[in-house]
Every structure is written in C-alpha cells, then in structure tokens.
C-alpha positions as CSV (number, residue, x, y, z in Angstrom):
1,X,5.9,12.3,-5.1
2,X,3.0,9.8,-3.8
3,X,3.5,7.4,-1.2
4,X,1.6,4.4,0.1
5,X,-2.2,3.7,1.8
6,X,-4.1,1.2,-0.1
7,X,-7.5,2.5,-1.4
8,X,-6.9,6.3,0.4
9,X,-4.5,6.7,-2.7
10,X,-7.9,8.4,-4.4
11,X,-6.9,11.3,-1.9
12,X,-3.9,11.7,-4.0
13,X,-6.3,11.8,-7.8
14,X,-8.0,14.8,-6.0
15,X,-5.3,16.6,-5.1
16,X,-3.4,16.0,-8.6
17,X,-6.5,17.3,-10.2
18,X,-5.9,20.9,-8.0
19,X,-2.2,20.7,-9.2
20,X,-2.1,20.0,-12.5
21,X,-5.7,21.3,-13.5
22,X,-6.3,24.5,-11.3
23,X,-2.8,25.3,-10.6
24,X,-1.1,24.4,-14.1
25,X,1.8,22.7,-12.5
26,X,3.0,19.9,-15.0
27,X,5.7,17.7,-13.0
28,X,9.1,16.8,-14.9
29,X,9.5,13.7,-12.6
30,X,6.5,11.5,-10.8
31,X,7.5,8.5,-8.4
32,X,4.9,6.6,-6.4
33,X,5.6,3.7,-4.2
34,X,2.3,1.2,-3.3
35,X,-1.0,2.8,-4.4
36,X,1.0,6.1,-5.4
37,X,2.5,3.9,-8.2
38,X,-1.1,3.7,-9.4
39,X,-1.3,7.7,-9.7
40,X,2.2,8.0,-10.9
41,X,2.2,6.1,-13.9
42,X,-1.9,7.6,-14.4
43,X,0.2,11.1,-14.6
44,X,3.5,10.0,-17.0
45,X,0.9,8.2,-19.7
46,X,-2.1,11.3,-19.1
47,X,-4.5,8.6,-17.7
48,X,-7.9,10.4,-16.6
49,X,-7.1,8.9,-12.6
50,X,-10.7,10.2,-11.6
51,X,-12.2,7.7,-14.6
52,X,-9.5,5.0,-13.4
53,X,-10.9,4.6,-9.9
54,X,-14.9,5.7,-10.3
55,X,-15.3,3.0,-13.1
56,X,-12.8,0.7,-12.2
57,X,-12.5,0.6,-8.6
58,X,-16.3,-0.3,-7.7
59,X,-16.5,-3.0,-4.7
60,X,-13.6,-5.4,-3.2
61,X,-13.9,-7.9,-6.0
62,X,-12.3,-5.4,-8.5
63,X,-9.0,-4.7,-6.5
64,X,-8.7,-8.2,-4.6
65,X,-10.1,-11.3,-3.5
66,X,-9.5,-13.5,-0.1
67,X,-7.4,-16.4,-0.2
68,X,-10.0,-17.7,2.4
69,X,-13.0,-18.1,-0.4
70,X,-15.4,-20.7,-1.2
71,X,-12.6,-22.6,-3.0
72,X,-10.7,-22.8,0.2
73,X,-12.9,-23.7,2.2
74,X,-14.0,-26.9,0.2
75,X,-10.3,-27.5,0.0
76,X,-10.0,-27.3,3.7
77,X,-13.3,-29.6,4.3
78,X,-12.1,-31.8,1.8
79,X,-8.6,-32.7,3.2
80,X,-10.6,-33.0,6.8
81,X,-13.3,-35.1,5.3
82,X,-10.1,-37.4,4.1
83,X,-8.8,-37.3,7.9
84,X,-12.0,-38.4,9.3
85,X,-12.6,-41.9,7.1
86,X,-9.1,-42.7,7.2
87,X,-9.6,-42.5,11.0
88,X,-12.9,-44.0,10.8
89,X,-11.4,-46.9,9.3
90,X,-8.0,-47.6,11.2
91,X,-10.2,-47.2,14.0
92,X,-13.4,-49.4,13.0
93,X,-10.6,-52.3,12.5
94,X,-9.8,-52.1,16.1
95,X,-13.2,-51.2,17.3
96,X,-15.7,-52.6,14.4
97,X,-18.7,-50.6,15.9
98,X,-20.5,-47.4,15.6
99,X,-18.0,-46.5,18.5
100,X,-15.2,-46.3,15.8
101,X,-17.1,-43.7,14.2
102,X,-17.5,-41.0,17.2
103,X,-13.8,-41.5,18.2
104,X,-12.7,-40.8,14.4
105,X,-14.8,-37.3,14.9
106,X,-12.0,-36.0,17.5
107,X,-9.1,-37.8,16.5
108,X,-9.8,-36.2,12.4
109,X,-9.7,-32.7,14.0
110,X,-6.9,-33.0,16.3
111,X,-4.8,-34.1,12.6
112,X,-6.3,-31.9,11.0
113,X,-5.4,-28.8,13.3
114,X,-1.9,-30.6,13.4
115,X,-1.5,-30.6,9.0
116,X,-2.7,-27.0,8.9
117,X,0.2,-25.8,11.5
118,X,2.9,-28.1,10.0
119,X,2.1,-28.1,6.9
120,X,-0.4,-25.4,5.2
121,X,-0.3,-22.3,7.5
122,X,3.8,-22.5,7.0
123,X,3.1,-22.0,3.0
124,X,0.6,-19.3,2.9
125,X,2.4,-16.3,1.8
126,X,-0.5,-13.9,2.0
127,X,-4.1,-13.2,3.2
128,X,-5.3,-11.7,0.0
129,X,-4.5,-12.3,-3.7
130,X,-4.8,-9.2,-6.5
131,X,-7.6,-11.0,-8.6
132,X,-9.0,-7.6,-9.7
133,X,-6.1,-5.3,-10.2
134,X,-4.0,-7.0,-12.6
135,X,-6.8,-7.0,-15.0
136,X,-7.5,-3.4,-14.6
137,X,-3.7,-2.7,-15.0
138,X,-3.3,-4.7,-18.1
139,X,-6.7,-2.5,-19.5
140,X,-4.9,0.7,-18.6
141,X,-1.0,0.2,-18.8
142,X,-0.4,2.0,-22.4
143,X,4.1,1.7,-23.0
144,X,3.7,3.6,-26.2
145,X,1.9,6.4,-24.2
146,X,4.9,6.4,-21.8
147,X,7.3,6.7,-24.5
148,X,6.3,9.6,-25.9
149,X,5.2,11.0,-22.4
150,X,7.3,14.0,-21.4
151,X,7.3,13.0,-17.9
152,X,9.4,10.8,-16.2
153,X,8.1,7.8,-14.2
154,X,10.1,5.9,-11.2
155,X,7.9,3.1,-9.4
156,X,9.5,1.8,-6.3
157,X,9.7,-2.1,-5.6
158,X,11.4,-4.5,-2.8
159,X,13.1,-7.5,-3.3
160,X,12.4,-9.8,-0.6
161,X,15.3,-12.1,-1.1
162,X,18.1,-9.4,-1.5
163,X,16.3,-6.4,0.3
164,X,16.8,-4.3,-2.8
165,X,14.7,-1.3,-3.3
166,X,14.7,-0.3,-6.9
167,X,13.0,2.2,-8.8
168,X,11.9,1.0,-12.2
169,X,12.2,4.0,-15.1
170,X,9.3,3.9,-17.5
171,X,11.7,2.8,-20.7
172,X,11.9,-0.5,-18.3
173,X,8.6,-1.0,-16.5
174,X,6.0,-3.5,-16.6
175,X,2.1,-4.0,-15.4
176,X,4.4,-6.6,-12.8
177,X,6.2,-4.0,-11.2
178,X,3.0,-1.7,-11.0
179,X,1.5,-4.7,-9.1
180,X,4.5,-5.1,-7.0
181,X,4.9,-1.9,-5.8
182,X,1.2,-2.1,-4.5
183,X,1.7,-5.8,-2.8
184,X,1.8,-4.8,0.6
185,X,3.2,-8.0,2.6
186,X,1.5,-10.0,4.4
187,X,-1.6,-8.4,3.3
188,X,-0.7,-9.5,-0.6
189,X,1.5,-12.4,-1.7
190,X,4.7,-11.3,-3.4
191,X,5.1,-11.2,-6.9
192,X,7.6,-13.3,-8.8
193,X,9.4,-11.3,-11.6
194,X,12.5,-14.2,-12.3
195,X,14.8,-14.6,-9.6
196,X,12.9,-12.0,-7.5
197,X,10.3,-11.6,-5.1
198,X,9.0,-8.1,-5.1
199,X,6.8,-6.1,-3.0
200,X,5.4,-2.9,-1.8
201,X,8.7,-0.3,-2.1
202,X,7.2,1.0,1.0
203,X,9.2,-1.4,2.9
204,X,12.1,0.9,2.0
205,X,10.8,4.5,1.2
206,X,7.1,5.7,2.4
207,X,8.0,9.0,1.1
208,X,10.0,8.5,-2.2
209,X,11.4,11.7,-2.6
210,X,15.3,10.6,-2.9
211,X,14.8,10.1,-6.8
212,X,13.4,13.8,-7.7
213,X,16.3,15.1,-5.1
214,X,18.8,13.1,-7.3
215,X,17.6,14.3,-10.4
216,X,17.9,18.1,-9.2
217,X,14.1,19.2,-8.1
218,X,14.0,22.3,-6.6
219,X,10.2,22.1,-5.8
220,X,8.8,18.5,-4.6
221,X,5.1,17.8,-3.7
222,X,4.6,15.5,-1.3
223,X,0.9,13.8,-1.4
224,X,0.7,11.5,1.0
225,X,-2.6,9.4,2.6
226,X,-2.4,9.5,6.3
227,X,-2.3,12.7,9.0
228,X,0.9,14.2,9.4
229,X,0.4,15.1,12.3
230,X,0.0,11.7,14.6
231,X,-3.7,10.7,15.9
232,X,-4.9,8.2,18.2
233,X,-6.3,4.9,16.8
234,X,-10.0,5.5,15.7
235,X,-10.9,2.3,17.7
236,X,-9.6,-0.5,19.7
237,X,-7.6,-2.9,18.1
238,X,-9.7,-6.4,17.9
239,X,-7.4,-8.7,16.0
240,X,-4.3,-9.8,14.6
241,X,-4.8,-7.8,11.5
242,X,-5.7,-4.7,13.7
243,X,-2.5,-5.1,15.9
244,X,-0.5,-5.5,12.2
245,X,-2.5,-2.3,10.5
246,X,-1.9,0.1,13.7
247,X,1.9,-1.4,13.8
248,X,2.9,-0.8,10.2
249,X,1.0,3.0,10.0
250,X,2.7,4.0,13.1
251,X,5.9,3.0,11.5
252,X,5.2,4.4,8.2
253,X,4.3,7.7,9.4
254,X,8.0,7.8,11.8
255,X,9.5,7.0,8.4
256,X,8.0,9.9,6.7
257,X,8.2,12.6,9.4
258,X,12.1,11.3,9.5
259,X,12.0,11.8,5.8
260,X,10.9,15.1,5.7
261,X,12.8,16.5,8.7
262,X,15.9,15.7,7.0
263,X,15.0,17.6,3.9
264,X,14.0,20.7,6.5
265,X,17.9,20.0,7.7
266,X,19.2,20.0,4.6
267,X,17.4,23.1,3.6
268,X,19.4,24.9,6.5
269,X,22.5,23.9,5.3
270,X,21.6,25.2,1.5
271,X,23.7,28.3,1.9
272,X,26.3,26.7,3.8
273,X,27.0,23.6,1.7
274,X,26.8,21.6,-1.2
275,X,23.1,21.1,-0.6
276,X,20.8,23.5,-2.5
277,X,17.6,24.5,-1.5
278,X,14.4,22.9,-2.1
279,X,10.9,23.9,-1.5
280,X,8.8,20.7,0.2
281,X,4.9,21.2,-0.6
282,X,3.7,18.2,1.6
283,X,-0.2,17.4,0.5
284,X,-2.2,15.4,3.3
285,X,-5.7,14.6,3.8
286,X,-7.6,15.3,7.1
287,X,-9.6,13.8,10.0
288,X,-12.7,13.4,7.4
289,X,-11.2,11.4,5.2
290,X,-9.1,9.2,7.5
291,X,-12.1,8.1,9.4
292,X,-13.8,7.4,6.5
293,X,-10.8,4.9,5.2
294,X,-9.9,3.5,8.4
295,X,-9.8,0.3,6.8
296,X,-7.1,0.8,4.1
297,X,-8.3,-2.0,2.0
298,X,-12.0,-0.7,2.4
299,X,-13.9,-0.2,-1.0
300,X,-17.1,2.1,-1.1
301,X,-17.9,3.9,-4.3
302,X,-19.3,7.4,-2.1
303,X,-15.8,7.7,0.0
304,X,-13.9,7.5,-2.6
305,X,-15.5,9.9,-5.0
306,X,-15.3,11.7,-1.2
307,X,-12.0,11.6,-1.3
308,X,-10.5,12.8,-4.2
309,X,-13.0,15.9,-3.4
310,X,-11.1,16.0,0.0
311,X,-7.8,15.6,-2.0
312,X,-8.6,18.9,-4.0
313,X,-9.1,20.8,-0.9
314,X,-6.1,19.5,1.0
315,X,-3.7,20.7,-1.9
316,X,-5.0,24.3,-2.1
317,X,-4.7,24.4,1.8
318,X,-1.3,22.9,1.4
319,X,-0.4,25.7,-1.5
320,X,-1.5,28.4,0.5
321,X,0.3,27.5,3.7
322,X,3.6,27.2,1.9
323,X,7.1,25.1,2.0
324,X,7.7,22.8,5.1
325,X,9.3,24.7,7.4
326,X,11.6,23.9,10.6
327,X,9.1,24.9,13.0
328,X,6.2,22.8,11.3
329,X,8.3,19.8,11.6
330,X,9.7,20.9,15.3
331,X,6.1,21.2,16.3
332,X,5.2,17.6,14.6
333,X,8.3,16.1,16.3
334,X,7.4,17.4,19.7
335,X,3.8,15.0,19.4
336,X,5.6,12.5,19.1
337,X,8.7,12.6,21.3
338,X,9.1,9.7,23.8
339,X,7.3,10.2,27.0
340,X,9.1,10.5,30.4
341,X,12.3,12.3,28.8
C-alpha cells in the first residue's frame, strides 16, 4: 500500500526494490493514492520504477511547470498595458496634456489590481500545471501489460463535485486517473474526466489500506513518505504556500497514525470477533531523507537516487522490527496528544 508525498515517492522505489527483489515478496494486490499511484501501477505492469524516475524524472520541467511563466506574465503586462492607454486616453480628453499621461500610470494599476481580484485570481484553479507528467505517463502506461499482469492495481481518486473517493481497478484505468490521483489541489488543477473533477485520493485516504483489508490481506505493507513519528518543521514558515504545506502534512500524518491505530484495534479484537488478524509492516523513511525533500515538489537528480537508497534501508529496518504493534502506536499517540490535558 503507497500513499502520498510528491517527489519523496522515490523513497517508496527503494524500498519496493528490498521487498520484491531481496526479500521475494510478490504482492497479490497494490494500491497507491497521489505519487504511490505512480509506484503502484510501476509494480501491476513490472515497470523498472528505478529507470522510471532516474531517466524520466530529471529537473522540474519533466514533472510540472508554473502557471506563473513567461506566457503569463506577457498576458498579465498585456491586459495592464490595455488599462493604461485606455486611461491615457479618457484621461488626455479631459486633460489633453502630458499630465493625462502620469495620472493614467496610477489610475491603470489601481484597475488592474481591481480585474485580477474580481475577475482572474477567482478562475485560477491551481498554482502548477502537469506539463511533464502526462507525457511520461502516456510513454510508460502499457494496458496490455496490466491485463496479463497477475497483480491487481487500485488507484485512488476524488471527485471534487460529489466528494467521491473511488478506486479505479486496472481492467478500468486510464493515464487520467494516474494523473488525477497525483493532482494535489491547489498545488495542481483538477483533472476533468466527463462530469468529474478528480484529484489527489489523498483527500480521502493517506493510507489506502481499506481496499487490500476488503479483499482479505493478511499481511499489508505500508510505505509511506513522511516520519511516523511527528517532527518539528525543518524551518519557519515564510509564505502562504509554507503555511498550506505544513497544514496539509500535519493533517495527513493525523489521518494515517488514525489509520493505523485502528488496524492495531482491530487486531485485538481478532480472536474475539469477526475481524481476523492482520500483520501491518509500516515502511517510512527517516530524518535524512525528509530534510533532504523538505520541499515536496523539489526535483534534484542526487536526492532522489538518495532516496530510493534510503527506501531500501528503511524496509529491511522495517522487516526486522516486525508488525505494528499497540505499544508502537500508544507510544506515537502519546507525541502527539493535546497539550494541557
């Protein structure tokens, strides 16, 4: 099971390599929601994921590009450049003097400012656009290869409109719901498949382990790109973005350690119940490898060949510690319990 973190999710190539490779363990079922949709369907069609990212996955420009580019910024100079000679020349009827011309300078930027909230900051859906990835996904997306794979694939997507999540099965995916599932919002702008609006199925499901829990696992891995454990912000927020990145990986990792603690519960209740046991391998990276991809969206050839290095070690340390157990998760909980209780 592989959840979400942008360009950490080469952690999670490294540490399928130690499964699959080293340790021989051949999954019946893979799901990965955001960047863990990348490595999932990698494993259902027997991509080479190390290949996928050191060849593919070189500098920004091969995942994404800015909205705010060259081409939007002439855009944007353009429509001001507009503003100012209309205002020039409303105003040079009034005042017919060079006069008319410094006034314009002002009055042009005070519209302008005034379009761009009314108008086109309501309308921008995102602050990035996948330029790069869908190219690279169309390369590598083989449905004959999945057909004949004997593994099954679930990638998890969000509907914006209904709040659906949905897991697509590989008999019914597409290179669209690959690229939705990475669309983090906000950060990417969401992708219209008909009537939808899909993104990231992180929204819903950090750690997408309800689908192998359905189907009857008995043993899940768990490879996931942030700390378990929480840490302190690596440095000060400075911006918006900041604020929003610290925000949504605080969140994400409550969702998870909730997710996980409930299968510890469960476990509990195996020989008591209707529930029957099953043994939770979680894989995460370490304090190396976060600092090094602070910035999710970061892309630097030497971390990520780093990480998937990192991602190896993590899942032999993982094997060799064992199941999650209650007091793991009891001793996780208690770092984060509410201060003042």
């Amino acid at each position: 099971m592989l959840s979400g973190g942008g360009l950490r999710g080469c952690f999670q190539v490294g540490a399928l390599q130690y499964l699959m490779q080293v340790k021989k363990i051949i999954p019946d079922i893979v799901c990965g929601i955001s960047t863990g949709s990348l490595q999932a369907l990698g494993v259902a069609q027997g991509t080479d994921l190390e290949k996928f990212w050191t060849e593919n996955i070189r500098k920004k420009s091969d995942v994404y590009s800015s909205m705010l580019n060259i081409g939007t910024g002439l855009l944007l100079f353009g429509i001001y450049a507009v503003l100012f000679a209309l205002c020039a020349g409303i105003l040079y009827l009034v005042i017919p003097t060079c006069i008319s011309c410094i006034i314009a300078a002002p009055a042009s930027v005070l519209l302008f400012v005034l379009i761009f909230i009314l108008v086109i900051f309501p309308n921008i859906k995102s602050i990035n656009r996948f330029s790069g990835l869908k190219k690279i996904l169309d390369k590598y997306f083989n449905k004959d290869a999945l057909k004949k794979s004997g593994v099954d694939l679930y990638v998890g997507t969000v509907d914006l409109i209904s709040s659906v999540l949905t897991y697509h099965p590989k008999d019914r995916i597409s290179v669209d719901d690959i690229l939705a599932s990475c669309t983090i919002p906000v950060f990417f702008p969401p992708v219209k498949q008909k009537e939808l609006r899909s993104v990231d199925g992180g929204v819903r499901d950090i750690a997408p382990m309800r689908i192998a829990v359905k189907k009857g696992a008995t043993d899940i891995y768990l490879i996931i790109c942030d700390l378990l454990k929480p840490y302190p912000t690596l440095s000060e927020p400075k911006n918006l973005l900041d604020v929003l990145n610290r925000t949504l990986a605080i969140m994400s990792h409550e969702i998870v350690i909730n997710d996980i603690e409930a299968a510890v519960k469960k476990n509990e209740l195996a020989d008591k119940s209707r529930y029957r046991k099953i043994n939770l391998y979680v894989i995460d990276p370490d304090m190396e490898f976060v600092e090094m991809f602070e910035d999710i969206l970061g892309v630097n050839p030497a971390h990520i060949a780093r990480g998937i290095a990192i991602g190896k070690k993590q899942a032999e340390a993982a094997l060799k510690q064992g199941p999650m157990t209650k007091r793991r998760i009891e001793d996780i909980l208690k770092m984060i319990s509410p201060t003042g209780e």
